[in-house]
N, C-alpha and C positions, 0 to 999 in steps of 0.2 A: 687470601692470607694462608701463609704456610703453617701448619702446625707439626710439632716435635714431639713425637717420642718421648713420656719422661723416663730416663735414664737412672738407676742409683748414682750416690758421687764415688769418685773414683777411692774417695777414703771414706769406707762406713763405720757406722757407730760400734762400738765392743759393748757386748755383755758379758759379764765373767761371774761365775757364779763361786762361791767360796764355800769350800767346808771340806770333811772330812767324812764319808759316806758311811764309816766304820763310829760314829758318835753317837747316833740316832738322831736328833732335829737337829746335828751340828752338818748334817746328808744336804738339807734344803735346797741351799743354792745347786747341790751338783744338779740335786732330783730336779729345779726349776729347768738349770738350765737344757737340760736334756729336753726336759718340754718345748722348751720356745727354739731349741732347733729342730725339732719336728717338725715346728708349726711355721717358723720364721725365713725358713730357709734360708736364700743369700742377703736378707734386709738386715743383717748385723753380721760381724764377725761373731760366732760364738766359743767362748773359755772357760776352761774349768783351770780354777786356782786352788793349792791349799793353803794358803792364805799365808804362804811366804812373802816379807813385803817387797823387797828387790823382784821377784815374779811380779806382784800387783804393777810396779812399776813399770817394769817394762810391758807387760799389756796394756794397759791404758796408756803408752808413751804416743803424743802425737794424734790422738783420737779426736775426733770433733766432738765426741760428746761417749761417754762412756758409762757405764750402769752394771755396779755392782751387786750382787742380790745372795745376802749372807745371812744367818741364823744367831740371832741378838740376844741376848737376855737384859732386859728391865724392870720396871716396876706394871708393866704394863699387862694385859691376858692375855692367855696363851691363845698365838694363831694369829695377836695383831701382828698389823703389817705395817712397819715405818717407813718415809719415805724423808729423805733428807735432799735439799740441793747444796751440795757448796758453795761459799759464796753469798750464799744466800739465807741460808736456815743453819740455825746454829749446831756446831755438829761440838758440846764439850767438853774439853780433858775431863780424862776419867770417867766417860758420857759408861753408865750400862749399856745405852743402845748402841753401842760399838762389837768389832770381833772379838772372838773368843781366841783367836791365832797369835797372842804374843804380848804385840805391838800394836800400841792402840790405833785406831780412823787416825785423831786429828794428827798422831806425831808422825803417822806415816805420809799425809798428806801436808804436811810441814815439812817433812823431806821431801818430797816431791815437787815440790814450789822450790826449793833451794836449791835444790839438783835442775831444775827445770824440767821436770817431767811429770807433767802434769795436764790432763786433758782440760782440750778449752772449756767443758760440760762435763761434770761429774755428779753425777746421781748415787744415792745410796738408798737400797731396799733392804729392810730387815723384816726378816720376821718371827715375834715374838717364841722363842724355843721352851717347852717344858723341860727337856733332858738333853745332855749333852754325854751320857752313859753306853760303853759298848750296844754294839748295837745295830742294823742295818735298819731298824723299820723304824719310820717318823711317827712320833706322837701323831694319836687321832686331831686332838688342836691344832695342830701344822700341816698336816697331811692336807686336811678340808679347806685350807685355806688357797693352798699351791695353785688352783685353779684358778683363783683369784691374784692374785700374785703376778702369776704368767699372762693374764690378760690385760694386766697394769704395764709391765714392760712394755709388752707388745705393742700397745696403745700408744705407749709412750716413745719407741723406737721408728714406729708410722708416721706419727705428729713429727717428728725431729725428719723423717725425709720429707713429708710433706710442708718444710719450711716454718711449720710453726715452733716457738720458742714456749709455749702453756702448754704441760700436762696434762691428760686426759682428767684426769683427777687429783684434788688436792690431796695431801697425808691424811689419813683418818685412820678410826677403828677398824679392825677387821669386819668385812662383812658377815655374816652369818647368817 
């Protein structure tokens, strides 16, 4: 019996991180994504957005599975970490745990479905933000979490080449 090599596919997964690294925990996604390119090397394309929705659009156009990881505010502590699928888990109008860039998740993902652009898998990572105040340094509650965070992606960007369609983990609290 021959055995093959496994290969990436020739379309990989985007992660695109969102914020604005001058807000304080509005930085997260840039700060995640920074991480899980260090760690991730060519197992994703990696993106920094500032949460322009026409940008979000076109990086996620066409993706097989796509994972956004942006700085949320809810009713929730700071440092949790949400985890949305579309499709699947309700993401809704005028949700708090959506961006702070405008234009809400759902309308921009309602344009994306209208326009036809829109990843066959889209994931959504929040994590809970204390401040969104000039600033370069993350709140201590976000900061401790990002390790967390970035190991949930990752985990989760593995499982999607590795063929399975279940998360490493379901949504939950933040760990601590």
């Amino acid at each position: 019996m021959i055995e093959r090599a496994r290969t990436l596919p020739t379309v990989r997964p985007v992660v695109i991180g969102v914020g604005n690294p001058y807000r304080s925990d509005d930085g997260v996604g840039i700060e995640a994504l920074q991480r899980l390119r260090s760690s991730g090397g060519d197992l994703a394309r990696w993106e920094t957005c500032t949460g322009e929705p026409t940008e979000l659009l076109h990086l996620w156009d066409e993706a097989p599975l796509a994972l956004v990881v942006d700085a949320v505010r809810s009713k929730a502590r700071p440092g949790t970490i949400h985890r949305r699928v579309v499709g699947t888990d309700p993401v809704p109008p005028g949700s708090g745990t959506v961006s702070s860039h405008g234009v809400s998740l759902p309308d921009l993902i309602g344009l994306g479905r209208a326009l036809g652009q829109i990843p066959h898998r889209l994931v959504l990572y929040g994590i809970e933000a204390v401040s969104f105040e000039n600033g370069r340094a993350l709140s201590p509650e976000v900061e401790e979490q990002v390790p967390e965070l970035v190991s949930r992606v990752l985990s989760e960007v593995r499982a999607f080449l590795a063929g399975s369609s279940e998360a490493p983990e379901e949504e939950g609290a933040a760990h601590a």
